[in-house]
C-alpha positions, 0 to 999 in steps of 0.5 A: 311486413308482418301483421299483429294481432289486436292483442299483441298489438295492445301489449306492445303499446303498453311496452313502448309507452315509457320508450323515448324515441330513438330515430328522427327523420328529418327533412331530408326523409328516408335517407339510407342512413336513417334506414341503417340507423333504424335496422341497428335500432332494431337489432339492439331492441325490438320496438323503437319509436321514431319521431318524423318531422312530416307535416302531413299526416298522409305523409307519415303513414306512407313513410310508416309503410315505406319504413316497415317494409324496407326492415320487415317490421310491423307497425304498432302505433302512429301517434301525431309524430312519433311512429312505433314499429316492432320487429322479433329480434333474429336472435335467439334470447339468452338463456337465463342466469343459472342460480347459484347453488345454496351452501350447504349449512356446515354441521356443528359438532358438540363441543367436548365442554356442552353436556350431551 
């Protein structure tokens, strides 16, 4: 389980204030399926929000480890019931798009009529 610093951790909660959540854990709790639903998440994006439906606060935090350290993610924010983890995604970033070159302006040629 990675450790974030106090500044990065800030930064990530400003980013996943607008995010939705995009895993539920249910009653059942962490099912192997909700892990790979989970690992996808965060191959597709880097910081997710998870919203569990325990009760117990202790509970979520346990769940919150157990979580980060099954996917190798950092924990960023536990909010009620909404869990927020980060993990860098393993690929590389895409490079940007190349700009398009400017056309060149064409010359205009005087006509034979336009005085020089």
């Amino acid at each position: 389980m990675k450790t974030l610093s106090p500044a990065e951790r800030k930064l990530l909660k400003a980013r996943a204030h607008a995010l939705k959540p995009v895993v539920a854990v249910g009653s059942e709790g962490l099912s192997p399926a909700v892990i790979t639903e989970i690992e996808t998440s965060l191959k597709a994006h880097d910081l997710i929000k998870i919203r569990a439906s325990a009760e117990d606060r202790d509970a979520r935090q346990a769940m919150l480890g157990e979580i980060c350290s099954l996917t190798g993610a950092a924990p960023v924010q536990h909010i009620g019931k909404v869990l927020v983890i980060f993990r860098e995604s393993q690929e590389e970033p895409a490079p940007p798009p190349k700009k398009r070159a400017a056309r060149k302006q064409a010359r205009r040629t005087k006509r034979s009529f336009q005085n020089d």
